[in-house]
Structures are given as structure tokens and as C-alpha cells.
C-alpha positions as CSV (number, residue, x, y, z in Angstrom):
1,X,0.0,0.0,0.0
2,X,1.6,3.0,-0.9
3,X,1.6,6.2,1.4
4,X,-0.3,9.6,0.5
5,X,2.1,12.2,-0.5
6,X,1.8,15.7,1.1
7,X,0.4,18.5,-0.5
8,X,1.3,22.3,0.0
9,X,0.0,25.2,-1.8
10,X,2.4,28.1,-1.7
11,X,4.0,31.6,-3.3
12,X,7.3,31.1,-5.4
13,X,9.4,33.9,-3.7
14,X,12.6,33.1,-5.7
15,X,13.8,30.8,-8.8
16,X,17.5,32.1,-8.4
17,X,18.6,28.5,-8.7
18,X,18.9,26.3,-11.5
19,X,15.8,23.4,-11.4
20,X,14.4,25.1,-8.2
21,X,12.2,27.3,-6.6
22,X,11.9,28.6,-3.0
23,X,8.0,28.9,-2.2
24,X,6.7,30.6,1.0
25,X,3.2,28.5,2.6
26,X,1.2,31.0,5.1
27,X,-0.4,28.6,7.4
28,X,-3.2,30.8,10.0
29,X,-4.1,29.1,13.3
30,X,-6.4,30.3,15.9
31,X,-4.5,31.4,19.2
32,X,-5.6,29.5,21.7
33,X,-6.0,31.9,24.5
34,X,-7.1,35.5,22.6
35,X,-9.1,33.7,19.6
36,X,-6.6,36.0,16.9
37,X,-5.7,34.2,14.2
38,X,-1.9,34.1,14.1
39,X,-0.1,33.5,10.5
40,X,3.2,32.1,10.3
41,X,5.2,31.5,7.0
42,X,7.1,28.8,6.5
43,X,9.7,28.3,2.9
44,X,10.3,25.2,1.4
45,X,12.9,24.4,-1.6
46,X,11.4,22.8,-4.3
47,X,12.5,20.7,-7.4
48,X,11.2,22.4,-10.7
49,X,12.5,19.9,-13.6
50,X,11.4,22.4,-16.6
51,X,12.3,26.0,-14.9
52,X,8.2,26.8,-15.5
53,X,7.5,28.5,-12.2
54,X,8.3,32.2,-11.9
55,X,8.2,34.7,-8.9
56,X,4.9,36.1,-7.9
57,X,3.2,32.2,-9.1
58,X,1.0,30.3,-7.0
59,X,2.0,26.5,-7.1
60,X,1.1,23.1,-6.0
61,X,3.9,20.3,-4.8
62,X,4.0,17.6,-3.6
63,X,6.3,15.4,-1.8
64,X,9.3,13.0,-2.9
65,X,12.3,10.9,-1.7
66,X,15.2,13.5,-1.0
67,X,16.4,15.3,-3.7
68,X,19.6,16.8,-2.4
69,X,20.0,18.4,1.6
70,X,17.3,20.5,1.5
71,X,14.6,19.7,-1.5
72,X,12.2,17.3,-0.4
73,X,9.4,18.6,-2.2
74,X,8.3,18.7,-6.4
75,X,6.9,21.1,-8.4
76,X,3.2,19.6,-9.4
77,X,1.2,22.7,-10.8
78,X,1.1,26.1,-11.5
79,X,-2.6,27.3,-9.8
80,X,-2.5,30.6,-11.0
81,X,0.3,32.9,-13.0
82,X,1.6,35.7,-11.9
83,X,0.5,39.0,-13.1
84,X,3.0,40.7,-14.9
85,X,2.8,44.7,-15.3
């Protein structure tokens, strides 16, 4: 039986590398005490075989077997394109 791979949604926030992409996931959690939702951002390093994902995209990945020290994660989809002005 094979395992369910995790699924993040996140904000590419740089593709200075060759074949990856940093994305930024915003995850909002209610504080427990004062009911304010808190945001934290976490960025993940992700494998982009084909160099499609550009800064400002929103993107799907999901995850792999360990890709070098810190890439644990592929590209899957673009969601939506950035806007270019």
C-alpha cells in the first residue's frame, strides 16, 4: 500500500537556482487563549525539472524521496500565473 504524499499550496518567492524554486506556505491558526488568528510562513525548496515557475506564481507540490539536503518537495502545478505589469 503505498503512502499519501503531502500536498502544500504556496508563493514562489525566488527561482535564483537552477531546477528550483523557493516557495513561501502561510499557514493561520487560531491562538488559543485570545481567539486571533496568528499567520506564520514557512519556505520550502522545491525541485522544478522544466524552470516553468516564476516569482509572484502560485504552485502546487508535492512530496518525494530527498532530492539533495534540502529539497524534499516537487513542483506539481502552476494554480495561478503571476501578473505581470
Amino acid at each position: 500500500m503505498e503512502k499519501a504524499k503531502q500536498e502544500l499550496i504556496g508563493k514562489v518567492v525566488s527561482t535564483a537556482n537552477n531546477k528550483t524554486i523557493t516557495i513561501a506556505v502561510v499557514t493561520a491558526k487560531k491562538h488559543p487563549l485570545y481567539h486571533k488568528t496568528v499567520h506564520s510562513t514557512k519556505k520550502y525548496a522545491v525541485h522544478d525539472e522544466e524552470n516553468k515557475a516564476k516569482v509572484g506564481d502560485i504552485v502546487k507540490v508535492v512530496s518525494s524521496r530527498p532530492l539533495s539536503k534540502t529539497k524534499r518537495y516537487v513542483l506539481d502545478s502552476i494554480v495561478e500565473e503571476a501578473v505581470i505589469l
